[in-house]
C-alpha positions in Angstrom: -42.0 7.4 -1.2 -38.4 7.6 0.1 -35.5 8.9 -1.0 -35.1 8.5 -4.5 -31.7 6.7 -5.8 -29.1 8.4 -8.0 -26.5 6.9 -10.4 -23.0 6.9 -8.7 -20.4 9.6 -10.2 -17.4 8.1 -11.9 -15.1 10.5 -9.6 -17.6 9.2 -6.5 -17.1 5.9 -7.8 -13.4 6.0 -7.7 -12.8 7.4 -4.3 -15.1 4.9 -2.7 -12.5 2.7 -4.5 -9.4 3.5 -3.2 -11.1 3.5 0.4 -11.9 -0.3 0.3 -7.9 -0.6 0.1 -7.5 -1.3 3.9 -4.9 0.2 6.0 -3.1 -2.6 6.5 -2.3 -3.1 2.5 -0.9 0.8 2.7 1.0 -0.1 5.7 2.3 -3.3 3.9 3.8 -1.0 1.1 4.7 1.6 2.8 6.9 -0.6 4.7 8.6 -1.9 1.5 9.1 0.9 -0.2 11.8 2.2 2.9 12.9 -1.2 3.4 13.8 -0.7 -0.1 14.5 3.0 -0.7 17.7 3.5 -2.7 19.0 7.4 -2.1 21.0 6.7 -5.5 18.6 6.3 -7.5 15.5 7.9 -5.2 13.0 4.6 -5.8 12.2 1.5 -4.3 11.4 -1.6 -5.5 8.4 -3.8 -4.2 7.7 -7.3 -5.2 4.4 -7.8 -5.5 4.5 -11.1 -3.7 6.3 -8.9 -0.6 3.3 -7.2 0.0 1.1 -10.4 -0.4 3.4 -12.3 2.5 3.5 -9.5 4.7 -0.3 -9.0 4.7 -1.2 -12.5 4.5 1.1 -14.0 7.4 0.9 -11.0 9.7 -3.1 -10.2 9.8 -4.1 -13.3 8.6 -6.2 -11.7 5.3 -6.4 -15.0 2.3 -4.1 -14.2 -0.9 -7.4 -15.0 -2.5 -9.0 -12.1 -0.8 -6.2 -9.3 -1.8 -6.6 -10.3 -5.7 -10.4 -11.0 -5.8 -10.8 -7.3 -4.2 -8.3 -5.4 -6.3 -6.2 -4.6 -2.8 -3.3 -4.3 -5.0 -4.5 -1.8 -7.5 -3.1 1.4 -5.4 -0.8 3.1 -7.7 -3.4 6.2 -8.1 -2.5 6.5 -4.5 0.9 6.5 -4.3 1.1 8.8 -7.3 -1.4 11.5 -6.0 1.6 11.4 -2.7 4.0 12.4 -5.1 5.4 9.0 -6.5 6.1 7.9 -9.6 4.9 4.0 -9.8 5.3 1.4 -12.3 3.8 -2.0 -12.2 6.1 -4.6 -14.3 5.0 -8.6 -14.4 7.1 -11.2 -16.6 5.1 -12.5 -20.0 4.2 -15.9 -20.2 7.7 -16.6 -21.6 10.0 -14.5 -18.7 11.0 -15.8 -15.3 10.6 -13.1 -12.4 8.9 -11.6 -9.8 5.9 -9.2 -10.7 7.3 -5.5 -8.9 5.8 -2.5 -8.1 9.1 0.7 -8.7 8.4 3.9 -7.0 10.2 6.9 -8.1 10.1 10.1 -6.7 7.9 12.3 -9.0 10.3 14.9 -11.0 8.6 18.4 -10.9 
């Protein structure tokens, strides 16, 4: 016999995760969030359709691809750098683009 097979870990389970983000989704938001930075208020705002244009038109990834693979689902990231992140997206009834505000972390 070979080598048996073990259930994944949850915490296993979540790094392997964040590391099917690729680099170019992180680069993406990284981007934004200077383009953005406001030193008044120390945060940036990222439309969520910012990151999807940049990575779709410059490395020619589908928008179907970023959403079917949870590309967008980095926050843990950001906040384990030292961001505060919130994720806000209109109801069915409100007109405006879905955003992504980082913050810098208060200690």
């Amino acid at each position: 016999m070979g080598k048996q097979s073990k259930p994944i870990s949850p915490d296993v389970a979540k790094l392997k995760f964040y590391d099917n983000i690729p680099d170019v989704i992180i680069d993406a938001v990284n981007e934004l969030i200077v383009k953005g930075y406001n030193p008044n208020t120390n945060s940036s705002i990222v439309k969520e359709k910012d990151i999807v244009n940049a990575v779709t038109v410059d490395d020619d990834i589908k928008e179907s691809t970023i959403y079917d693979n949870h590309w967008l689902d980095f926050e843990p990231l950001y906040r384990a750098a030292g961001w505060d992140v919130e994720y806000d997206s209109p109801d069915w009834d409100e007109h405006y683009d879905s955003f992504y505000k980082f913050s810098i972390k208060k200690n």
